[in-house]
PDB file of N, H, CA, C and O in Angstrom:
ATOM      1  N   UNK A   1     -24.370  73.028 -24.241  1.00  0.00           N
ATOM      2  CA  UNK A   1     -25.374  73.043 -23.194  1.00  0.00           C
ATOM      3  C   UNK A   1     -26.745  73.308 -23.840  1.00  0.00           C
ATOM      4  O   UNK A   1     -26.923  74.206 -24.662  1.00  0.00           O
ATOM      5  N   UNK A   2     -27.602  72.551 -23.457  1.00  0.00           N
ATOM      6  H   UNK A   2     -27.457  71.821 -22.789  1.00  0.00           H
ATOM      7  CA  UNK A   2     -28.815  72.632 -24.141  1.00  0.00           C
ATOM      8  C   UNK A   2     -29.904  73.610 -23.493  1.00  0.00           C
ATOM      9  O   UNK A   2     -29.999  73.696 -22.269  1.00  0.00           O
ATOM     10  N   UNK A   3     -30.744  74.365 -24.384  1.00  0.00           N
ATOM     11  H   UNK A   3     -30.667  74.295 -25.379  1.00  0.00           H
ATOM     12  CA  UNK A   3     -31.279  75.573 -23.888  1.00  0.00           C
ATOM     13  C   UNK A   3     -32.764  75.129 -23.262  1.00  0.00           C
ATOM     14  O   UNK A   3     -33.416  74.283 -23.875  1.00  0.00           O
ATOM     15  N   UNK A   4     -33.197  75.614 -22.242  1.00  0.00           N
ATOM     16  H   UNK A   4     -32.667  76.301 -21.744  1.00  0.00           H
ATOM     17  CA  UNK A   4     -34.240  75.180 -21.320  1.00  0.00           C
ATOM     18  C   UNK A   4     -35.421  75.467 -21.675  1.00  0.00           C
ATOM     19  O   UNK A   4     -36.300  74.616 -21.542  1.00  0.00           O
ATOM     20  N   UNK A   5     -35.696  76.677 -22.183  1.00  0.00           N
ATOM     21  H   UNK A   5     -34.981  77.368 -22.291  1.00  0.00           H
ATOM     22  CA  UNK A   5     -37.136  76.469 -22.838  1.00  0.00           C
ATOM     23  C   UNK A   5     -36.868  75.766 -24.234  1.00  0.00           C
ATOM     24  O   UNK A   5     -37.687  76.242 -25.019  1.00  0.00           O
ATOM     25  N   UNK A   6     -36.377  75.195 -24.626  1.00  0.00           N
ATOM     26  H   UNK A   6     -35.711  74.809 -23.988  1.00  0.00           H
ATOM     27  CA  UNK A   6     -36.587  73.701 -25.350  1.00  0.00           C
ATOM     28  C   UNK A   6     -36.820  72.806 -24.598  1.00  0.00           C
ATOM     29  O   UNK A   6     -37.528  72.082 -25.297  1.00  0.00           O
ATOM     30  N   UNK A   7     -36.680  72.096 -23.182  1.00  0.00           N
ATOM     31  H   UNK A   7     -36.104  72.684 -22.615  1.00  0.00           H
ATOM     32  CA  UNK A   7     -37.104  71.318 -22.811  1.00  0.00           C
ATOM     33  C   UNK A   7     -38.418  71.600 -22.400  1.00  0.00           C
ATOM     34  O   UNK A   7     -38.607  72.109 -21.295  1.00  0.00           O
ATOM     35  N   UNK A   8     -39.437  71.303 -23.227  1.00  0.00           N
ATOM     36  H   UNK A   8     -39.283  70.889 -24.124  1.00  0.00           H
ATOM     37  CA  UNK A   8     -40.496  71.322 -22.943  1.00  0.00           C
ATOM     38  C   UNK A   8     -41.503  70.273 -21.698  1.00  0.00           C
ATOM     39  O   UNK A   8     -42.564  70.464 -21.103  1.00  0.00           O
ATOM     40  N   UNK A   9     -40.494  69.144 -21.737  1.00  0.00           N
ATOM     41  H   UNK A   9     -39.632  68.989 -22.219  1.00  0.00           H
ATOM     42  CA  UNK A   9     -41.168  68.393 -20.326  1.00  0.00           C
ATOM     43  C   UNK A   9     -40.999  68.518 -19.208  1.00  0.00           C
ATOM     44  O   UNK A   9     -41.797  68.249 -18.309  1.00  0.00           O
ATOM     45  N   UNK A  10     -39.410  69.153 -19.072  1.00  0.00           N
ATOM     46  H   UNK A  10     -38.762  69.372 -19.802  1.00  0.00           H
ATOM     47  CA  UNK A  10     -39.234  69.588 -18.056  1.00  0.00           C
ATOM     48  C   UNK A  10     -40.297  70.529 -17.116  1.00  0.00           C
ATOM     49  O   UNK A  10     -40.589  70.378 -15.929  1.00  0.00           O
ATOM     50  N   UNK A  11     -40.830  71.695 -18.217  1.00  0.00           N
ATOM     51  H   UNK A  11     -40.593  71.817 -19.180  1.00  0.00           H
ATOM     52  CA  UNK A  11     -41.498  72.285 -17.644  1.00  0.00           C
ATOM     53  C   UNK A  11     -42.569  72.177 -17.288  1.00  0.00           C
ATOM     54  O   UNK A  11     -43.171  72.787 -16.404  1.00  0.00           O
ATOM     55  N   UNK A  12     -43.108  70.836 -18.425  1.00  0.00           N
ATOM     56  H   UNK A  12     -42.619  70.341 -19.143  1.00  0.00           H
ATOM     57  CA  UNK A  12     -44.379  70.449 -18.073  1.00  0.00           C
ATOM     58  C   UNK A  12     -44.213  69.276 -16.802  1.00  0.00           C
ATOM     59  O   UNK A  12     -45.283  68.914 -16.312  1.00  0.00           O
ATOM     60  N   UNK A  13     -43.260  68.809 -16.374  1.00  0.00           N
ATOM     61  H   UNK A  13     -42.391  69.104 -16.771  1.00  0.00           H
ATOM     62  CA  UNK A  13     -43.028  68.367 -14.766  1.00  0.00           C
ATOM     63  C   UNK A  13     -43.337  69.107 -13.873  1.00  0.00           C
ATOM     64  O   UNK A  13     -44.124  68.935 -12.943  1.00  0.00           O
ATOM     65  N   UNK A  14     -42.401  70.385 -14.279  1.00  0.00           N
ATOM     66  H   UNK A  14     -41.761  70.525 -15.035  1.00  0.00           H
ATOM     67  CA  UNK A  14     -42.482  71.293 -12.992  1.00  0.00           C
ATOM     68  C   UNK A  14     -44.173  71.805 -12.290  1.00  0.00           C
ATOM     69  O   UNK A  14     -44.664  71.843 -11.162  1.00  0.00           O
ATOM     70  N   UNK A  15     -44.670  72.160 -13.794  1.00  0.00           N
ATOM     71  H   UNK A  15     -44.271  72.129 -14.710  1.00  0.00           H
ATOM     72  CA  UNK A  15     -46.409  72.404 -13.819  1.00  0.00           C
ATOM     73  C   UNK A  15     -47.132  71.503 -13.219  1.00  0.00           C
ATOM     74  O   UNK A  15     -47.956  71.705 -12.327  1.00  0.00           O
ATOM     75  N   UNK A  16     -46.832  70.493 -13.702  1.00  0.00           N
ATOM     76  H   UNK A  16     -46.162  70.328 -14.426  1.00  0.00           H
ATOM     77  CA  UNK A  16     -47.524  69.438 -12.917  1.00  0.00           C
ATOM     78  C   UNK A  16     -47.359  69.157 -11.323  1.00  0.00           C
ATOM     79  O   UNK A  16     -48.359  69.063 -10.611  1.00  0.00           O
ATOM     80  N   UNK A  17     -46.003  69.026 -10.787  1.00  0.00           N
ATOM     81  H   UNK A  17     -45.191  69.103 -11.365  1.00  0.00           H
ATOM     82  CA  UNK A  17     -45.863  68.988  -9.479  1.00  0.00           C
ATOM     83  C   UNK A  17     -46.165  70.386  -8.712  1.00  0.00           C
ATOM     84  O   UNK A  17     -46.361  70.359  -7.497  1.00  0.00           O
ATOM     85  N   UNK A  18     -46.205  71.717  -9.496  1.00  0.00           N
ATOM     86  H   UNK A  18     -46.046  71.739 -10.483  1.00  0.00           H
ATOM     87  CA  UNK A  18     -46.601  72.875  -8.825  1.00  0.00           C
ATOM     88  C   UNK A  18     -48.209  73.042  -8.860  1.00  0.00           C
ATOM     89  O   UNK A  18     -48.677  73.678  -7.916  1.00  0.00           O
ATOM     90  N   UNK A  19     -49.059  72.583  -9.769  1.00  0.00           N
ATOM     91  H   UNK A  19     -48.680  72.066 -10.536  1.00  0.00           H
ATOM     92  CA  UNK A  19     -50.330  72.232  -9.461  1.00  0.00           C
ATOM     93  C   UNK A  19     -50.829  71.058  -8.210  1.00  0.00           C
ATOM     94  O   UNK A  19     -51.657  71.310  -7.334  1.00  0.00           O
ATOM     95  N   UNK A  20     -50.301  70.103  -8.335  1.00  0.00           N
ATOM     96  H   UNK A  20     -49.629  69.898  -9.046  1.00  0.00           H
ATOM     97  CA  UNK A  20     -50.236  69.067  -7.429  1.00  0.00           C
ATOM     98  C   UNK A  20     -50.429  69.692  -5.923  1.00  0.00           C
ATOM     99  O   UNK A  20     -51.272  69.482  -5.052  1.00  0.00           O
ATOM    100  N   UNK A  21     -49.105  70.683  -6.007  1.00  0.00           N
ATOM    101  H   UNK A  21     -48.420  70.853  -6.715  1.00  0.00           H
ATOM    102  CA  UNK A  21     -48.757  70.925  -4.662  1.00  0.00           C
ATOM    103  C   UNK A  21     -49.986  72.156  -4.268  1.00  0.00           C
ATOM    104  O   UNK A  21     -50.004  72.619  -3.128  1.00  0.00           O
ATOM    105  N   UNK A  22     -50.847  72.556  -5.172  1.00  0.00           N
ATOM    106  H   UNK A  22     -50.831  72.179  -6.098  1.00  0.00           H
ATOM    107  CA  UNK A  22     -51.437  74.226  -4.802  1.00  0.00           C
ATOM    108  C   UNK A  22     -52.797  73.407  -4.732  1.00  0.00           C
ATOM    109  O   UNK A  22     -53.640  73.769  -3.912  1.00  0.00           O
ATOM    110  N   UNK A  23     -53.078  72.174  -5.669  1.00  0.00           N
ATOM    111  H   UNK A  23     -52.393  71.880  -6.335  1.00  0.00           H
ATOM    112  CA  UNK A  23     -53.826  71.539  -4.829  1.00  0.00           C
ATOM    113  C   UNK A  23     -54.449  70.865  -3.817  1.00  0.00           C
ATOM    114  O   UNK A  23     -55.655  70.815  -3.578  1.00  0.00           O
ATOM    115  N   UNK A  24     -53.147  70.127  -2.991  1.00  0.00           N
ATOM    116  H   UNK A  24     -52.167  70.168  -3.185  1.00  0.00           H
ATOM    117  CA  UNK A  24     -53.295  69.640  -2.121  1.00  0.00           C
ATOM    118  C   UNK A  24     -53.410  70.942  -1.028  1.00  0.00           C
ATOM    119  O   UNK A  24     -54.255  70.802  -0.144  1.00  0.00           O
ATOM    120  N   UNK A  25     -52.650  72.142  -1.033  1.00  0.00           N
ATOM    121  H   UNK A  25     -51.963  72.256  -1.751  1.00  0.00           H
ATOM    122  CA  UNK A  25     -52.902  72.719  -0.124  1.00  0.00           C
ATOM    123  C   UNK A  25     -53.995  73.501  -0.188  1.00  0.00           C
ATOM    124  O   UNK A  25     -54.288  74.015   0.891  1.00  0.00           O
ATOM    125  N   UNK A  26     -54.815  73.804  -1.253  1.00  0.00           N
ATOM    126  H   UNK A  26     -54.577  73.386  -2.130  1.00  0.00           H
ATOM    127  CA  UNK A  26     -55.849  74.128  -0.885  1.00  0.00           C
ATOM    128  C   UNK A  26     -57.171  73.301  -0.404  1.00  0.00           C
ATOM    129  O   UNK A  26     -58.306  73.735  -0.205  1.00  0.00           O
ATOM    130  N   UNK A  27     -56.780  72.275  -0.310  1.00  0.00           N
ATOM    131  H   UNK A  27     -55.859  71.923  -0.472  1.00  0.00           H
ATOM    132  CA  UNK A  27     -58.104  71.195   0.120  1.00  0.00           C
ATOM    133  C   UNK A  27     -57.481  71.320   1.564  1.00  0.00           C
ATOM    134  O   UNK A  27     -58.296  71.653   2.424  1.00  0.00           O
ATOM    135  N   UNK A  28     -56.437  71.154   1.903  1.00  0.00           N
ATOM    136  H   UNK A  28     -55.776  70.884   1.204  1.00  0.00           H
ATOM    137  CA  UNK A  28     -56.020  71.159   3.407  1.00  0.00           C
ATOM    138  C   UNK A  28     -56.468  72.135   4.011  1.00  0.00           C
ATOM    139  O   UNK A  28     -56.792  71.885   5.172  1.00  0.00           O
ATOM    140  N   UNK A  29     -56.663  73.483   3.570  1.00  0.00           N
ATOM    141  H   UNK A  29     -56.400  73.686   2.626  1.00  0.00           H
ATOM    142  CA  UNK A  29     -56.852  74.837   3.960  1.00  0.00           C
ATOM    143  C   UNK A  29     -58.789  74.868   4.042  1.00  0.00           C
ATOM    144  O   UNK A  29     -59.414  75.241   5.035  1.00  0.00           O
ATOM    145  N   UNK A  30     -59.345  74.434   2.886  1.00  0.00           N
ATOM    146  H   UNK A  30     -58.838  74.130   2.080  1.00  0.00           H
ATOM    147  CA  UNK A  30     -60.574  73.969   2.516  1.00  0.00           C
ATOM    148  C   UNK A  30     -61.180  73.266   4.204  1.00  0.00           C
ATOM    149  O   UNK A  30     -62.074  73.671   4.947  1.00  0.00           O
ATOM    150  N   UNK A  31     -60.447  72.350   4.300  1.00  0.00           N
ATOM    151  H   UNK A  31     -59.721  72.021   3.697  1.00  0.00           H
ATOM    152  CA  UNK A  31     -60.713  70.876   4.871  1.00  0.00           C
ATOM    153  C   UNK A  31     -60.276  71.995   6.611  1.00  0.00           C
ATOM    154  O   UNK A  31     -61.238  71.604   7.272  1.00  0.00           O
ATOM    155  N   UNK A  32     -59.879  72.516   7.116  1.00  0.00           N
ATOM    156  H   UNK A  32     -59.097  72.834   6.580  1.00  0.00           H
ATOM    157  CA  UNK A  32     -59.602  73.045   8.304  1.00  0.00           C
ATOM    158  C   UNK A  32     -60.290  74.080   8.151  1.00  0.00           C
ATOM    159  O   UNK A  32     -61.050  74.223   9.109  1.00  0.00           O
ATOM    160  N   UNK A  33     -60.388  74.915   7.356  1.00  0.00           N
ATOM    161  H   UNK A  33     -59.770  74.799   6.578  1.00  0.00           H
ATOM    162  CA  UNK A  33     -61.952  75.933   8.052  1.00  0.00           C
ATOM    163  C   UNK A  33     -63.194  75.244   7.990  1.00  0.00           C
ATOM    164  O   UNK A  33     -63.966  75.604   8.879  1.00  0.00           O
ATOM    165  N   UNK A  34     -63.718  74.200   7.079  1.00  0.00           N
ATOM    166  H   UNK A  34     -63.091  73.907   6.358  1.00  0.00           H
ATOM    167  CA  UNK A  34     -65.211  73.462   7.423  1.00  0.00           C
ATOM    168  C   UNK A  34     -64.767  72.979   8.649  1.00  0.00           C
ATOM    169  O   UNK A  34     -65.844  73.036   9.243  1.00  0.00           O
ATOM    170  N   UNK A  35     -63.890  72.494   9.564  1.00  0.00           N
ATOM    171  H   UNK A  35     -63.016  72.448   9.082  1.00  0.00           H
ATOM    172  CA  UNK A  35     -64.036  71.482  10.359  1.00  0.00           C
ATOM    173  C   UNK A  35     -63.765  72.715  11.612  1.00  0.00           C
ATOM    174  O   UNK A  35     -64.410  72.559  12.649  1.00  0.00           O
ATOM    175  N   UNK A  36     -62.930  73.791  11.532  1.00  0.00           N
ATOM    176  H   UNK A  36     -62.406  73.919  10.690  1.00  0.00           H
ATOM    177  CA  UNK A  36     -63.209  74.590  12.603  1.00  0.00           C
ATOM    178  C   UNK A  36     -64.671  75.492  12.738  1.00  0.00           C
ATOM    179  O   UNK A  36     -64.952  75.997  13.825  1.00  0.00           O
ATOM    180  N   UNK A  37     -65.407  75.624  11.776  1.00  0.00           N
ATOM    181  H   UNK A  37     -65.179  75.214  10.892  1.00  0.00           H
ATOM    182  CA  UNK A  37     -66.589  75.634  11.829  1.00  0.00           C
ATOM    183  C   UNK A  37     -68.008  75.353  12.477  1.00  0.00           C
ATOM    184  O   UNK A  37     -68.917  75.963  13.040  1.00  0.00           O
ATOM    185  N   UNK A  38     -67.649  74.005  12.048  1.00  0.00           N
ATOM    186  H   UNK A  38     -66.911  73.509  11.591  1.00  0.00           H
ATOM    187  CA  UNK A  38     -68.985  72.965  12.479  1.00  0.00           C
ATOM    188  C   UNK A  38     -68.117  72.300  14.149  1.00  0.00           C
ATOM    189  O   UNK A  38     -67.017  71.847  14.468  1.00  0.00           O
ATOM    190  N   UNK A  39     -69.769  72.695  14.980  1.00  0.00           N
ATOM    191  H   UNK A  39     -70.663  73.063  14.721  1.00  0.00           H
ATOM    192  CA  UNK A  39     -69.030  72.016  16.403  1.00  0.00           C
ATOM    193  C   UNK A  39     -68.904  70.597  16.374  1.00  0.00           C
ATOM    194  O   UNK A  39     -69.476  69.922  15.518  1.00  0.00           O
ATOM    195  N   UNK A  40     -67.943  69.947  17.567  1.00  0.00           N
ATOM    196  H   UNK A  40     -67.478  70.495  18.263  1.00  0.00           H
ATOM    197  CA  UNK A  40     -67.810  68.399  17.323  1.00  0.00           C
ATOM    198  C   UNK A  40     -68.641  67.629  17.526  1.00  0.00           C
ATOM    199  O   UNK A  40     -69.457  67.967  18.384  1.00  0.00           O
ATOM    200  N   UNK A  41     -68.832  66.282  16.867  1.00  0.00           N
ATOM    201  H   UNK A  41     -68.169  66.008  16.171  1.00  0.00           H
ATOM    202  CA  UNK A  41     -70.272  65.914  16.923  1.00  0.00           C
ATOM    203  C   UNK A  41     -69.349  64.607  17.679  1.00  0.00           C
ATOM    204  O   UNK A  41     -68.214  64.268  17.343  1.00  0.00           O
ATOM    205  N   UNK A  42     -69.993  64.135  18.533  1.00  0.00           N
ATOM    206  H   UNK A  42     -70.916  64.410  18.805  1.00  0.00           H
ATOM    207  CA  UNK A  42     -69.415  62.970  19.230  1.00  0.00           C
ATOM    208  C   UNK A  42     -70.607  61.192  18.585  1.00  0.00           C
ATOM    209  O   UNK A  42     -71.749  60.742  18.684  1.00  0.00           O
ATOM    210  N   UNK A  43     -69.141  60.827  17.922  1.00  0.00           N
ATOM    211  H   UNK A  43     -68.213  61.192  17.842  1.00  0.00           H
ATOM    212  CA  UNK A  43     -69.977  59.780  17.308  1.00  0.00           C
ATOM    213  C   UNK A  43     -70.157  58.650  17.894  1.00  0.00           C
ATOM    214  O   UNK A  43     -70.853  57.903  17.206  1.00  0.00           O
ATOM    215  N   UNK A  44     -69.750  58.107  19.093  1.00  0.00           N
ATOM    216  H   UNK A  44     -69.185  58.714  19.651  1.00  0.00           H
ATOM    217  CA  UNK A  44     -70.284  57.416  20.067  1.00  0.00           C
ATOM    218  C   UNK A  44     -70.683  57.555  21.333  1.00  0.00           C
ATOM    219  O   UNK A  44     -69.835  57.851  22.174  1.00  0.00           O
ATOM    220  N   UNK A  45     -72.410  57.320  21.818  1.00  0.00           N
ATOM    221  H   UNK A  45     -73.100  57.080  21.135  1.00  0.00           H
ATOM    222  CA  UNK A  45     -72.392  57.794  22.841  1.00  0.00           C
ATOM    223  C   UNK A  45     -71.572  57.435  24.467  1.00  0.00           C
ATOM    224  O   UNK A  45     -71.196  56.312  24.805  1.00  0.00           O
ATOM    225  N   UNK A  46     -71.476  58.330  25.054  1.00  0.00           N
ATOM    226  H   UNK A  46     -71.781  59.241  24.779  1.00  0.00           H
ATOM    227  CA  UNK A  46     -70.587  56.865  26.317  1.00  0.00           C
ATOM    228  C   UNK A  46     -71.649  57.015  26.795  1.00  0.00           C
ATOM    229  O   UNK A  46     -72.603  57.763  26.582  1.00  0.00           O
ATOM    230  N   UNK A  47     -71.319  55.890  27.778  1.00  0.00           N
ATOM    231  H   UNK A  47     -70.544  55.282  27.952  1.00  0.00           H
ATOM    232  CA  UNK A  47     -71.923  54.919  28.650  1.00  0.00           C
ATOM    233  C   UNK A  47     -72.115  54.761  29.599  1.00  0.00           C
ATOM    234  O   UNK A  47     -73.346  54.793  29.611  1.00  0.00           O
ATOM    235  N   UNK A  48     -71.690  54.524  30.919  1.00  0.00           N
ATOM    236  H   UNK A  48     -70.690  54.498  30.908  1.00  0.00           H
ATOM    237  CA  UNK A  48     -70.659  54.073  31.783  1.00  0.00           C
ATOM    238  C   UNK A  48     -70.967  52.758  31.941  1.00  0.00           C
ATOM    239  O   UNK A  48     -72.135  52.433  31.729  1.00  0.00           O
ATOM    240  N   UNK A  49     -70.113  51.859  32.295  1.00  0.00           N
ATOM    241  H   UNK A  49     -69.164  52.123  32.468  1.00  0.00           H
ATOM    242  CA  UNK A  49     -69.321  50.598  31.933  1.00  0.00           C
ATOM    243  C   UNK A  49     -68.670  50.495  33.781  1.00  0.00           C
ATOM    244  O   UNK A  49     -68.138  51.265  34.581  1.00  0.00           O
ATOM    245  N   UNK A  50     -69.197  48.828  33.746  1.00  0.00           N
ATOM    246  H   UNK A  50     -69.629  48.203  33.096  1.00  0.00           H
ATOM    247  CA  UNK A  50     -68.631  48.261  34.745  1.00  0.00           C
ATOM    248  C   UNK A  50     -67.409  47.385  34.841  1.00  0.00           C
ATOM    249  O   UNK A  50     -67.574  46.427  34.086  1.00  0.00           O
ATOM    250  N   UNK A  51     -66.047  47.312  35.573  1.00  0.00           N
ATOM    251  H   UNK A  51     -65.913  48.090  36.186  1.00  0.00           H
ATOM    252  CA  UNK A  51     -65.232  46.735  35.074  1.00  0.00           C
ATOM    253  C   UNK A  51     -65.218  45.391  36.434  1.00  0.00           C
ATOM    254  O   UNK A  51     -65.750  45.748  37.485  1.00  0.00           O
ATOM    255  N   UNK A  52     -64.955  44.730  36.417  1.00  0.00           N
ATOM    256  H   UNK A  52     -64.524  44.440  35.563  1.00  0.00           H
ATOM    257  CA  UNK A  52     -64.533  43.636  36.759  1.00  0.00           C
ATOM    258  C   UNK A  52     -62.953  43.008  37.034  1.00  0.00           C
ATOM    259  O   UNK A  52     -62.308  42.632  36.056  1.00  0.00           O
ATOM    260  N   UNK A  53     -62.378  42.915  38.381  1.00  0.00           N
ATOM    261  H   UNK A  53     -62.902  43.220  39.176  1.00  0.00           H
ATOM    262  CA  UNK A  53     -60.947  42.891  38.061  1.00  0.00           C
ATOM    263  C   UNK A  53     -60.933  41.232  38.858  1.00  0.00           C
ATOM    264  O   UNK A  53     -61.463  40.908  39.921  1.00  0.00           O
ATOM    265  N   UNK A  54     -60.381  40.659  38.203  1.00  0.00           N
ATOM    266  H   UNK A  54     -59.950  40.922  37.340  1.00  0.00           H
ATOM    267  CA  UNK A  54     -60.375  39.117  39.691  1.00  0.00           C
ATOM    268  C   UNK A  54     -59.206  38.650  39.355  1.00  0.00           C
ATOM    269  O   UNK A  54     -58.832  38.151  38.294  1.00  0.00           O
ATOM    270  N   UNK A  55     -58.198  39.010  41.147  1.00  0.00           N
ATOM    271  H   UNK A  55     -58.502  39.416  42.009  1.00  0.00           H
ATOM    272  CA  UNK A  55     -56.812  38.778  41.338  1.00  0.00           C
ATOM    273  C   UNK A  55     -56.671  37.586  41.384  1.00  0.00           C
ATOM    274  O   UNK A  55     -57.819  37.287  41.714  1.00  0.00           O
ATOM    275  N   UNK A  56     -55.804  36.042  41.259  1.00  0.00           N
ATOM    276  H   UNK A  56     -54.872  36.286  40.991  1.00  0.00           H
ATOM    277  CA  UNK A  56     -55.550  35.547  41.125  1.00  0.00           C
ATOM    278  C   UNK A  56     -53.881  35.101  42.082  1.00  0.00           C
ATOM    279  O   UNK A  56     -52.893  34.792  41.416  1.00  0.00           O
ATOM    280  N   UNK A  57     -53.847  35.120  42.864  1.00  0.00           N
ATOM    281  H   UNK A  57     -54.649  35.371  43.405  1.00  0.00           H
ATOM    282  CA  UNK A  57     -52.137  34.749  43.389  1.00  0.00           C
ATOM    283  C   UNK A  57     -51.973  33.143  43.581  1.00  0.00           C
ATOM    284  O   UNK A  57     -52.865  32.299  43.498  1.00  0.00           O
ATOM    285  N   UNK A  58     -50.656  32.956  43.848  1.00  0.00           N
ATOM    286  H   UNK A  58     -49.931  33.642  43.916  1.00  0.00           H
ATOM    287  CA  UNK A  58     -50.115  31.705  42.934  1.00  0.00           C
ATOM    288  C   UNK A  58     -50.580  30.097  44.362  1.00  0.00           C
ATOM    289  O   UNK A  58     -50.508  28.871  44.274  1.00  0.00           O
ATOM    290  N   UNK A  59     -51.029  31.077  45.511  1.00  0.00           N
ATOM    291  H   UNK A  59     -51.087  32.073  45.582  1.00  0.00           H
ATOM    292  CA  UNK A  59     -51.765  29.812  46.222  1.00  0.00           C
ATOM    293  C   UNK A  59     -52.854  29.754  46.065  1.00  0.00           C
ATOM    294  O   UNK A  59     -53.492  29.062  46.857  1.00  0.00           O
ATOM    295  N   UNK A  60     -53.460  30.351  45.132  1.00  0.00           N
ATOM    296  H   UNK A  60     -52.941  30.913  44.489  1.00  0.00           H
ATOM    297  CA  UNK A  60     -54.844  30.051  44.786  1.00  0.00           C
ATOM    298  C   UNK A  60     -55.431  28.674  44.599  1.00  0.00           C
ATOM    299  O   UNK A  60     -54.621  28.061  43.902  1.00  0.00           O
ATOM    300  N   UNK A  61     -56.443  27.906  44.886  1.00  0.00           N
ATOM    301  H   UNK A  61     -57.101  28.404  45.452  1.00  0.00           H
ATOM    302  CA  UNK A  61     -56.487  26.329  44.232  1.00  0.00           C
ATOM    303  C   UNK A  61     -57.429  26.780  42.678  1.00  0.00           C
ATOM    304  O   UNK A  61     -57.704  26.060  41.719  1.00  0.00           O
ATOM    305  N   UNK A  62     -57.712  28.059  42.891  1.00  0.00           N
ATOM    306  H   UNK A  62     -57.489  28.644  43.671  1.00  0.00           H
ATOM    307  CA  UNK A  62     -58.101  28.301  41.086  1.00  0.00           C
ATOM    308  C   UNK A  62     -56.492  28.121  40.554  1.00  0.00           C
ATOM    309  O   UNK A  62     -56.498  27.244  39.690  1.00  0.00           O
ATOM    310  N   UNK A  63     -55.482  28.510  40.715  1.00  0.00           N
ATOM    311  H   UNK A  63     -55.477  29.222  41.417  1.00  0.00           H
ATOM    312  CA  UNK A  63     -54.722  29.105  40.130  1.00  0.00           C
ATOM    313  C   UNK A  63     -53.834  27.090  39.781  1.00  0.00           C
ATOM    314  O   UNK A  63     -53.429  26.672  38.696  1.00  0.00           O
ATOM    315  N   UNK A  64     -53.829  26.578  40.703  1.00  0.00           N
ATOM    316  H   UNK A  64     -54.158  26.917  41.585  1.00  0.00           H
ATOM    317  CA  UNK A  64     -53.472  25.105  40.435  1.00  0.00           C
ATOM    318  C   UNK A  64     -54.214  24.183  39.523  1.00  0.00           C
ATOM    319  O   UNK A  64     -53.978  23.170  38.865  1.00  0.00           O
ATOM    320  N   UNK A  65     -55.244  25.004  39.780  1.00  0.00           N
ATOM    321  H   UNK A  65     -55.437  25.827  40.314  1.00  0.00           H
ATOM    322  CA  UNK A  65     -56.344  23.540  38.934  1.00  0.00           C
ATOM    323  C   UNK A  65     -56.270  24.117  37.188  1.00  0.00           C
ATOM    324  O   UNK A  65     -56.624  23.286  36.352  1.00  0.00           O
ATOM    325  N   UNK A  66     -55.969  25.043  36.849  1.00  0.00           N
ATOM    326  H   UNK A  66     -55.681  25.718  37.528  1.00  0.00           H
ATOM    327  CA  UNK A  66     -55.496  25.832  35.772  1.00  0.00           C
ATOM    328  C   UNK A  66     -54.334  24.812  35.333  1.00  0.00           C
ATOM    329  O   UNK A  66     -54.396  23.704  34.800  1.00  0.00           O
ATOM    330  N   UNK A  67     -53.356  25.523  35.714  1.00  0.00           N
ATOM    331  H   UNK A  67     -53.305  26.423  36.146  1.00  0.00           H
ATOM    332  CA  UNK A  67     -52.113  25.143  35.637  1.00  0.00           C
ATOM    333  C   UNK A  67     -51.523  23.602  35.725  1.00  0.00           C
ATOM    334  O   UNK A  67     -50.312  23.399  35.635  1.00  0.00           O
TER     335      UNK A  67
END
């Protein structure tokens, strides 16, 4: 059985994916207190908007001259 601190890549895997991981969570942690911070900025203004609905049923002579 081969002895583990001889495998030296192994450990340098492990380092690597345990940095990886302490990085990503500190940008996540980073990234959620700036944003609970700063109030929400609304990046489009609304509007209000007119909608338009035009029913159509099947004795329509719009609905024939279509079709």
């Amino acid at each position: 059985m081969s002895n583990w601190t001889s495998l030296w890549y192994v450990w340098l895997i492990l380092l690597t994916v345990f940095l990886l991981l302490l990085c990503g969570i500190t940008a996540s942690c980073i990234k959620f207190c700036c944003r609970k911070k700063r109030p929400p900025v609304e990046t489009f203004p609304r509007h209000p908007y007119d909608l338009t609905a035009i029913a159509i049923d099947s004795d329509s002579t719009a609905h024939s001259t279509v079709t």
